[in-house]
Biopython code that builds the backbone (N, CA, C, O; Angstrom):
import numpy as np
from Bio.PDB.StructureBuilder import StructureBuilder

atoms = [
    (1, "UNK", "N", (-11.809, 20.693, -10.120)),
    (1, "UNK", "CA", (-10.466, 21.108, -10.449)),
    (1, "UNK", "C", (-9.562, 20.896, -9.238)),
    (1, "UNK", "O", (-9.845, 21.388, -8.146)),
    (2, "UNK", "N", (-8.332, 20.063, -9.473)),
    (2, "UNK", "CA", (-7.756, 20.023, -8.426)),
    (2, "UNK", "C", (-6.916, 21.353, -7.896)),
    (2, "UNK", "O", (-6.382, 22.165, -8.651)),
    (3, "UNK", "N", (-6.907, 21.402, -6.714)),
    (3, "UNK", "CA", (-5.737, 22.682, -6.180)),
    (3, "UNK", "C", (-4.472, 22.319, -6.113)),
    (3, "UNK", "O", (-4.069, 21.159, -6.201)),
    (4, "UNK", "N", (-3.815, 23.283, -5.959)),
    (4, "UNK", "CA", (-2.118, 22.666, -6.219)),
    (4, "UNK", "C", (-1.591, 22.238, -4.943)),
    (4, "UNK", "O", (-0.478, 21.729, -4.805)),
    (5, "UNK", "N", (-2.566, 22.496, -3.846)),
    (5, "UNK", "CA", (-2.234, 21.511, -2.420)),
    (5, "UNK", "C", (-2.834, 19.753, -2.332)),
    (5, "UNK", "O", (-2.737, 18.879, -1.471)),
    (6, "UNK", "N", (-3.388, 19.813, -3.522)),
    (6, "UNK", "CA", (-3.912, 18.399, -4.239)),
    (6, "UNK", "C", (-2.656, 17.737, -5.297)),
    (6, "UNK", "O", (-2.390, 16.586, -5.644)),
    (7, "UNK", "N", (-2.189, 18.777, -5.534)),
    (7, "UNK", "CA", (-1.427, 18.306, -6.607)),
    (7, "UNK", "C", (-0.181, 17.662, -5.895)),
    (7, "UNK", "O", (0.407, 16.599, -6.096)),
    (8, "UNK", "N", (0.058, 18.908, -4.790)),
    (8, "UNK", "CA", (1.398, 18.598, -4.166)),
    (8, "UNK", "C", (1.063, 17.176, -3.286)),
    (8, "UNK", "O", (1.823, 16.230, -3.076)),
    (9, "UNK", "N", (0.281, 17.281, -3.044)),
    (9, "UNK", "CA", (-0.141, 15.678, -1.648)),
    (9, "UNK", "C", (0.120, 14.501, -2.637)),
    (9, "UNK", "O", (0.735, 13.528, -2.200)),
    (10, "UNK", "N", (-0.432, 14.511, -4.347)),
    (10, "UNK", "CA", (-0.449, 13.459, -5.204)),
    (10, "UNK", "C", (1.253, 13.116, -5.740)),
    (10, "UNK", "O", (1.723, 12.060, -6.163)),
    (11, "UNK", "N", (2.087, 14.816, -5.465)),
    (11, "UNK", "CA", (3.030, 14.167, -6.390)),
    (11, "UNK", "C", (4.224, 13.281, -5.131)),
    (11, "UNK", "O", (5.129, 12.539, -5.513)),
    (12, "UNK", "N", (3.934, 13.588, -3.647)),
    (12, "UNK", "CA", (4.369, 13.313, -2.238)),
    (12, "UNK", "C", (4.152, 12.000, -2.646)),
    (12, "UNK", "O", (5.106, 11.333, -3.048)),
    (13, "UNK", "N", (2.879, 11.475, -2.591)),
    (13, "UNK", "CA", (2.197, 10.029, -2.406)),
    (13, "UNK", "C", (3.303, 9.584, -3.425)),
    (13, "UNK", "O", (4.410, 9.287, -2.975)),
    (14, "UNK", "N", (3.058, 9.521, -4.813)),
    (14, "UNK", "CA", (3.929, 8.551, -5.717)),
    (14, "UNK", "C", (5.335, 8.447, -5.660)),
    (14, "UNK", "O", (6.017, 7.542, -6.141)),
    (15, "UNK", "N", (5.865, 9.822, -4.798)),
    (15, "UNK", "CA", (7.596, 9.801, -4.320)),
    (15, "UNK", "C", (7.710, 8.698, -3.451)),
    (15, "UNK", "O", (8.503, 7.759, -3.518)),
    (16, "UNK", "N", (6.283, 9.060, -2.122)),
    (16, "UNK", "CA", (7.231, 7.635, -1.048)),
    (16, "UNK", "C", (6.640, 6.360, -1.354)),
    (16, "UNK", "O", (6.839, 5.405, -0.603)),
    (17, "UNK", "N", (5.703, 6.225, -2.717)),
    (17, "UNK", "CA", (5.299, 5.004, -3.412)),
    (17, "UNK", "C", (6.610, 4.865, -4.064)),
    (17, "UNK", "O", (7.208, 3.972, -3.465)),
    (18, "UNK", "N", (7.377, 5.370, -5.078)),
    (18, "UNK", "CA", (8.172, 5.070, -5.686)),
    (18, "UNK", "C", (9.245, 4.343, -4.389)),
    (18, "UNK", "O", (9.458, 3.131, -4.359)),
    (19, "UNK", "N", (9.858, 5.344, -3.345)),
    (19, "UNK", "CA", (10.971, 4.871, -3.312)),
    (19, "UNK", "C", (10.653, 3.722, -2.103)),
    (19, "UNK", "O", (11.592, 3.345, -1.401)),
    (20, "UNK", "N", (8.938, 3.043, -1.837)),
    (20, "UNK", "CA", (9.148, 1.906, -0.815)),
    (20, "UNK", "C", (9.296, 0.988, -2.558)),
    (20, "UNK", "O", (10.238, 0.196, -2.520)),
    (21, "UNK", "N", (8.896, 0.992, -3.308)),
    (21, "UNK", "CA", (9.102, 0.026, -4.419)),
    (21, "UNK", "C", (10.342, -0.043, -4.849)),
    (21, "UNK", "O", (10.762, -0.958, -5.558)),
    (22, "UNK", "N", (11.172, 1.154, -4.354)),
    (22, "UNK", "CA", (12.734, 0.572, -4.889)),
    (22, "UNK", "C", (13.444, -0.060, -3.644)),
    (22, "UNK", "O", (14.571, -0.530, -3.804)),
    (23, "UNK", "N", (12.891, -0.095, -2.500)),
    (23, "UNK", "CA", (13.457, -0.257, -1.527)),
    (23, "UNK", "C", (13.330, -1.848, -1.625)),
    (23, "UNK", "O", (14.233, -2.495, -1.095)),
    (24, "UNK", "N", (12.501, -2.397, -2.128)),
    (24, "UNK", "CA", (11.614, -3.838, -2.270)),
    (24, "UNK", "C", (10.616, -4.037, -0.796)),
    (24, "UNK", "O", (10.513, -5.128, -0.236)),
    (25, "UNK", "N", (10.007, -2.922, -0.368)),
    (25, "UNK", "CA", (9.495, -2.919, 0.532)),
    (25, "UNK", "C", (7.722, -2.987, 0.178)),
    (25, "UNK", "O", (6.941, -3.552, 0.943)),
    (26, "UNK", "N", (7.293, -2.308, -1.103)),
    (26, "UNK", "CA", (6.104, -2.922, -1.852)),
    (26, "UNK", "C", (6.459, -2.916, -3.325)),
    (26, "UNK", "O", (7.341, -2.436, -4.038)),
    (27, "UNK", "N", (5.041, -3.898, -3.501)),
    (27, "UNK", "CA", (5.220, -4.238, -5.081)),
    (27, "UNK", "C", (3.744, -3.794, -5.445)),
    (27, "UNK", "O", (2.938, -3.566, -4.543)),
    (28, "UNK", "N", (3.392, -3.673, -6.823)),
    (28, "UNK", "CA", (2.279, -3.796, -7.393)),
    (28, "UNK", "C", (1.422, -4.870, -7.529)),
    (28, "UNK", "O", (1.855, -6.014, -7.670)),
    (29, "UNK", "N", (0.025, -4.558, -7.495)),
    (29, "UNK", "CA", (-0.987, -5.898, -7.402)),
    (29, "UNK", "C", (-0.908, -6.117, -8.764)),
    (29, "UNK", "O", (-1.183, -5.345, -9.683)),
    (30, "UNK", "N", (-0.413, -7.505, -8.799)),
    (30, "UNK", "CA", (-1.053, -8.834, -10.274)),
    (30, "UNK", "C", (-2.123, -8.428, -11.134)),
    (30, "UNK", "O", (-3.223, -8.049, -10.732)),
    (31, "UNK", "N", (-1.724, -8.530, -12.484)),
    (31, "UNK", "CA", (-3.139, -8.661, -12.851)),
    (31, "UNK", "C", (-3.959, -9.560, -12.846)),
    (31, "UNK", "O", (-5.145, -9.375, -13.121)),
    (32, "UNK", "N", (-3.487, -10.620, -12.550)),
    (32, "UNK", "CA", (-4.106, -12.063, -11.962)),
    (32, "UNK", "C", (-4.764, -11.277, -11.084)),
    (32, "UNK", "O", (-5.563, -10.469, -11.557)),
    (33, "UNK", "N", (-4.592, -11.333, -9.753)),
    (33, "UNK", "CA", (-5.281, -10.578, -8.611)),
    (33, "UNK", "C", (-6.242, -9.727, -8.971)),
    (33, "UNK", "O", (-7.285, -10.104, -8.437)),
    (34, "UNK", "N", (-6.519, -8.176, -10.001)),
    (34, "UNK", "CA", (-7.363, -7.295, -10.158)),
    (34, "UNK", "C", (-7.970, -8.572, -10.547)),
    (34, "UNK", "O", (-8.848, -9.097, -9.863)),
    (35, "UNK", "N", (-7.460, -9.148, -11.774)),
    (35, "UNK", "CA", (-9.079, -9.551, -12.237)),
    (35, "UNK", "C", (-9.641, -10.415, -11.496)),
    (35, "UNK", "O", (-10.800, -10.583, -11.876)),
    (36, "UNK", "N", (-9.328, -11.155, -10.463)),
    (36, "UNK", "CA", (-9.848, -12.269, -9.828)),
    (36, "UNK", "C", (-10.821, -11.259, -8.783)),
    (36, "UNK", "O", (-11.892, -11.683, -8.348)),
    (37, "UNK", "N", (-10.278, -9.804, -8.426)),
    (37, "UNK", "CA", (-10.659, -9.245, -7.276)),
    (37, "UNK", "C", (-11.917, -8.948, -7.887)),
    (37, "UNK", "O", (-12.963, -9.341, -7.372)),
    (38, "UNK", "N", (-11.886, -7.965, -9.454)),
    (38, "UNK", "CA", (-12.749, -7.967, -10.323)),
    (38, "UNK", "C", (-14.158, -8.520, -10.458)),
    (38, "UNK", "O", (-15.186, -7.862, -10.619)),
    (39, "UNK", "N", (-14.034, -9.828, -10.365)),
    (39, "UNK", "CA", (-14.806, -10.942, -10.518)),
    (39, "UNK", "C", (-15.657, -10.923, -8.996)),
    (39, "UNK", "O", (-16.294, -11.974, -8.926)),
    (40, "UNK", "N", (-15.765, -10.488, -8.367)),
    (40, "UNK", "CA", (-16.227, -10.681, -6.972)),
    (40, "UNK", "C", (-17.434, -9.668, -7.022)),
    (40, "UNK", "O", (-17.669, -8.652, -7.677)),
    (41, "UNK", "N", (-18.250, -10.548, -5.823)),
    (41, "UNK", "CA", (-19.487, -9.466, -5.859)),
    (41, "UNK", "C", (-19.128, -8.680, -5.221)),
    (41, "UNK", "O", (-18.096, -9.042, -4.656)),
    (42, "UNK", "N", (-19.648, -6.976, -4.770)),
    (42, "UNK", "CA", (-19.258, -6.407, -3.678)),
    (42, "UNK", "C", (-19.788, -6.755, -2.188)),
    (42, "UNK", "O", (-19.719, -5.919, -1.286)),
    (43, "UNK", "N", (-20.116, -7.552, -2.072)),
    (43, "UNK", "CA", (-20.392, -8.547, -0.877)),
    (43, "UNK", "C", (-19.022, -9.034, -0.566)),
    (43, "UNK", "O", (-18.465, -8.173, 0.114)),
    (44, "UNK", "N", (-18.359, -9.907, -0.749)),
    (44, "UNK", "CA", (-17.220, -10.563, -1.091)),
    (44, "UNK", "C", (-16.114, -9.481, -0.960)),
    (44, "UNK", "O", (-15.297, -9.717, -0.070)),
    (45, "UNK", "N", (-15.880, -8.057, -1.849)),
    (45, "UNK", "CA", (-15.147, -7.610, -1.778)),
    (45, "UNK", "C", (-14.896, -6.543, -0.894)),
    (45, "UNK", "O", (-13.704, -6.264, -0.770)),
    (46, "UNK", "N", (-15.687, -5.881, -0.256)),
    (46, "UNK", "CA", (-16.240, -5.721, 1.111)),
    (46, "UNK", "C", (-15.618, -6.676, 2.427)),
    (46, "UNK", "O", (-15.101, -6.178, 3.427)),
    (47, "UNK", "N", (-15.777, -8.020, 2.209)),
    (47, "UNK", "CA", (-15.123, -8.626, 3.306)),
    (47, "UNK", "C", (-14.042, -9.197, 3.449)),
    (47, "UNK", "O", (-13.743, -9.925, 4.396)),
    (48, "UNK", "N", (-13.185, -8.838, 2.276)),
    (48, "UNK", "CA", (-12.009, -9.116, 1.633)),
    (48, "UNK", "C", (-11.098, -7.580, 2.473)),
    (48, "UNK", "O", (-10.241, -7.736, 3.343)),
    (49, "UNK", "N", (-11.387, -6.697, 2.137)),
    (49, "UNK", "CA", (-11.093, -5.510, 2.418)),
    (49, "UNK", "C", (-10.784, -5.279, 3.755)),
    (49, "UNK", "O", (-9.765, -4.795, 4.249)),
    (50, "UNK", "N", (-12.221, -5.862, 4.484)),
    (50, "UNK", "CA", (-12.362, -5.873, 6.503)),
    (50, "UNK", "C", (-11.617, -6.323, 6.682)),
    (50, "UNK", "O", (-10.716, -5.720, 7.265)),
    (51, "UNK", "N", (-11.413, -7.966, 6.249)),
    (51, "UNK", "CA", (-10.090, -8.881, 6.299)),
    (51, "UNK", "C", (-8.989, -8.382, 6.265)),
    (51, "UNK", "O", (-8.245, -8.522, 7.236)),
    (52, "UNK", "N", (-8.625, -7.738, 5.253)),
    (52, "UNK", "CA", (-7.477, -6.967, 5.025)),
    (52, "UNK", "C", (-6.960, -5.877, 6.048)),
    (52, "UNK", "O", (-5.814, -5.558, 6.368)),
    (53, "UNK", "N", (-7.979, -5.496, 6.380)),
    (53, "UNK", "CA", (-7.533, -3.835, 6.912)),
    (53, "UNK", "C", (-7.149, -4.651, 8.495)),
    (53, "UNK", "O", (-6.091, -4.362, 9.054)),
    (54, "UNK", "N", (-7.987, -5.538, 9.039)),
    (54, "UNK", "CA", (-7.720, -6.370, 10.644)),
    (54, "UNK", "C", (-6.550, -6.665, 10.365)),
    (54, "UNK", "O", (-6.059, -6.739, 11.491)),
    (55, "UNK", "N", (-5.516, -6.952, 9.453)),
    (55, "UNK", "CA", (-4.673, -7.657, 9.673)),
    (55, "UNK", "C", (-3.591, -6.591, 9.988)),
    (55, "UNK", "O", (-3.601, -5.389, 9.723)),
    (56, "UNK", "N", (-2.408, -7.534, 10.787)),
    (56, "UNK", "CA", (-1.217, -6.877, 11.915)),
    (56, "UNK", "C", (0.075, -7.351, 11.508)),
    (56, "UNK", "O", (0.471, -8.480, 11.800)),
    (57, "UNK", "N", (0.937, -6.289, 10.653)),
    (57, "UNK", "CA", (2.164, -7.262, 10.791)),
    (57, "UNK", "C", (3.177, -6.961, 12.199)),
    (57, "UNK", "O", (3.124, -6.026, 12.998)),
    (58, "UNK", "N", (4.005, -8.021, 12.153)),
    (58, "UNK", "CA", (5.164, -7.943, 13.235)),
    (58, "UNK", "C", (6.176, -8.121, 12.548)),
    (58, "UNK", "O", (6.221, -8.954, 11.643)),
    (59, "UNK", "N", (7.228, -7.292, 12.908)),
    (59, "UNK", "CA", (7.340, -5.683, 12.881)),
    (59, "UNK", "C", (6.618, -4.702, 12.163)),
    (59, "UNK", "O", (6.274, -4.793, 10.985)),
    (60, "UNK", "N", (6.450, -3.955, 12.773)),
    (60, "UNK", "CA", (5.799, -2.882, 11.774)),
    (60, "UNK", "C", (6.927, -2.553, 10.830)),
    (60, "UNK", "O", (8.121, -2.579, 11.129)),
    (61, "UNK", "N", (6.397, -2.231, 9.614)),
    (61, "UNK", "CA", (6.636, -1.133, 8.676)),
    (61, "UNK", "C", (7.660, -0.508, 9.110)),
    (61, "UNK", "O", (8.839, -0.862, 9.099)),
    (62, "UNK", "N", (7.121, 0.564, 9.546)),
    (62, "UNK", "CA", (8.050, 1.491, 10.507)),
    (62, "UNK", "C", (9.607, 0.995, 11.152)),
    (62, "UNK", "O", (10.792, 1.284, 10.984)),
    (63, "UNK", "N", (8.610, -0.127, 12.162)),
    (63, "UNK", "CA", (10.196, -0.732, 13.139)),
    (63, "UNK", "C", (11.032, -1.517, 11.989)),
    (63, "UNK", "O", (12.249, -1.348, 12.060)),
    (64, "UNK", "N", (10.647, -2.199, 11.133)),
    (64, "UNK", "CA", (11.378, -2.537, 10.078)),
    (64, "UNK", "C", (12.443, -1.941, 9.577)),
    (64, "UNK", "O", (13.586, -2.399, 9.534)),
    (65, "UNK", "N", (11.897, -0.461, 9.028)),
    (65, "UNK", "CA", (12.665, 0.300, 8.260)),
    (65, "UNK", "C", (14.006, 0.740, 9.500)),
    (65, "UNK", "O", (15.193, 0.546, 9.238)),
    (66, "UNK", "N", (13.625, 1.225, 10.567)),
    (66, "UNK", "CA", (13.900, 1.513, 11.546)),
    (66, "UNK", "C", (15.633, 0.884, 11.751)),
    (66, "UNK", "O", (16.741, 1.419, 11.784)),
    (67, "UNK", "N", (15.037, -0.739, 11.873)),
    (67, "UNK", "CA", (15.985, -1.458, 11.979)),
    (67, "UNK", "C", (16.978, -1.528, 11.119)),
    (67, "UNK", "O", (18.177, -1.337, 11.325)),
    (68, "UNK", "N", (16.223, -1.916, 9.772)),
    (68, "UNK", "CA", (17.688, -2.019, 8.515)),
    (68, "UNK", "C", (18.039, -0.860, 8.952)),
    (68, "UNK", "O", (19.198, -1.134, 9.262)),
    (69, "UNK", "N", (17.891, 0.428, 9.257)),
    (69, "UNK", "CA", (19.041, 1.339, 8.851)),
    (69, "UNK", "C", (20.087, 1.246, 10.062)),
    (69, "UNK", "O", (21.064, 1.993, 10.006)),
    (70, "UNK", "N", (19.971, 0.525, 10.971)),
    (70, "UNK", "CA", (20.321, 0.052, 12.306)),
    (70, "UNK", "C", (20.217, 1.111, 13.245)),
    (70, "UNK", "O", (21.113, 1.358, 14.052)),
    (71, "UNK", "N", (19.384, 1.607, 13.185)),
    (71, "UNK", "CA", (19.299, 2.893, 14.536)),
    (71, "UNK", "C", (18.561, 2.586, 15.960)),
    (71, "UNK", "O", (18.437, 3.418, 16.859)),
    (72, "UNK", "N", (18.083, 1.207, 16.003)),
    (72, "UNK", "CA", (17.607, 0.666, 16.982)),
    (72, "UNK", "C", (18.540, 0.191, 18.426)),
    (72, "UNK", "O", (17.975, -0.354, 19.375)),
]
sb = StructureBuilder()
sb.init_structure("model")
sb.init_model(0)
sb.init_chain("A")
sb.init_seg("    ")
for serial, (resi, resn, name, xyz) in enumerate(atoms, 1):
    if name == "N":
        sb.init_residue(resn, " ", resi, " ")
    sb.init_atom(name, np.array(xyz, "f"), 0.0, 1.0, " ", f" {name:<3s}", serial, name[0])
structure = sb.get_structure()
């Protein structure tokens, strides 16, 4: 049973999900993509993931947002 400090963390998450998706700052994964991801052994998707997580953008996120609002 979730607690309502579960509830509150879940309904947080989909607020600052919602408003980086209105911002055009993320989008949703393809269903092309699930199913292709789908299709993978967990060998594969496992090193898809490592791959993923090593990677670095420049600017961050952060300094990004940072900037458009011009407070830099």
């Amino acid at each position: 049973m979730l607690t309502r400090a579960d509830v509150s963390a879940a309904l947080e998450r989909d607020q600052q999900v919602d408003a980086l998706q209105q911002a055009g700052l993320l989008r949703s994964v393809s269903a092309d993509l699930v199913s292709r991801y789908a299709r993978l052994e967990p060998g594969q998707r496992e090193a898809i993931r490592d791959a993923l997580a090593g990677r670095r953008f420049a600017p961050l996120l952060s300094e990004q947002i940072i900037d458009d609002r011009g407070e830099a």
